[in-house]
C-alpha positions in Angstrom: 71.4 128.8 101.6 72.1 126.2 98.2 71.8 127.7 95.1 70.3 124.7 93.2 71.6 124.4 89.2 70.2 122.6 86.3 71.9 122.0 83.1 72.3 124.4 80.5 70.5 121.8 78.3 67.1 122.3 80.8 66.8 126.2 80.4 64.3 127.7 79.0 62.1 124.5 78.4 58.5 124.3 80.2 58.9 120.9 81.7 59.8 120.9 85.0 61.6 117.2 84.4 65.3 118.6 85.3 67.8 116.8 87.8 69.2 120.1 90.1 72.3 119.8 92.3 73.4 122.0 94.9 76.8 122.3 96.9 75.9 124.3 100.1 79.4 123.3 101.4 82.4 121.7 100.4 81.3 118.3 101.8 78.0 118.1 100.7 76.4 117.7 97.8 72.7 117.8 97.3 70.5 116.6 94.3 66.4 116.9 93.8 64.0 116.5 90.5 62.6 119.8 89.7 59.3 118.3 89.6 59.7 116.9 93.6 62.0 119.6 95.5 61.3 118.3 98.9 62.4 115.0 98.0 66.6 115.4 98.2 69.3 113.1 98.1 72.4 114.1 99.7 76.0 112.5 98.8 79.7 114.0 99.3 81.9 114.9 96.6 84.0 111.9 96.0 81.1 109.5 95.4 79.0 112.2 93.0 82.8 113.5 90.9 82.5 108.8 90.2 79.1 109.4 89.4 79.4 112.5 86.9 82.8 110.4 85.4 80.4 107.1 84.8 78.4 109.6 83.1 80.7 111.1 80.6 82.5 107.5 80.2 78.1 106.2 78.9 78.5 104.0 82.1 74.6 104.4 81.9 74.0 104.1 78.0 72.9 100.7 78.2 71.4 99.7 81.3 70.3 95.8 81.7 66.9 95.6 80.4 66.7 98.7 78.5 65.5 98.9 75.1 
């Protein structure tokens, strides 16, 4: 069984727009929108711990063709 999270930031708020991740083992990571649970994408650990650091670096700030 995965216990899916959300950020701290997404509690308590009625919108259902919230990115949840699970970790049902060490090798797997899973990630859904609250709003479509079925849909899932799965990755491993390596490629999401790049993913979360692109984050925190604002990798994604500024994406080509963003306003």
């Amino acid at each position: 069984m995965s216990f899916w999270r959300k950020s701290s930031f997404s509690s308590g708020q009625v919108s259902a727009e919230c990115v949840e991740v699970a970790a049902p083992s060490p090798d797997l990571i899973l990630i859904r929108e609250s709003d479509a649970p079925a849909a899932v994408i799965t990755t491993g650990p390596t490629p999401w711990a790049a993913f979360i650091q692109a984050l925190k670096r604002g990798d994604f700030d500024r994406l080509p063709g963003s306003v």
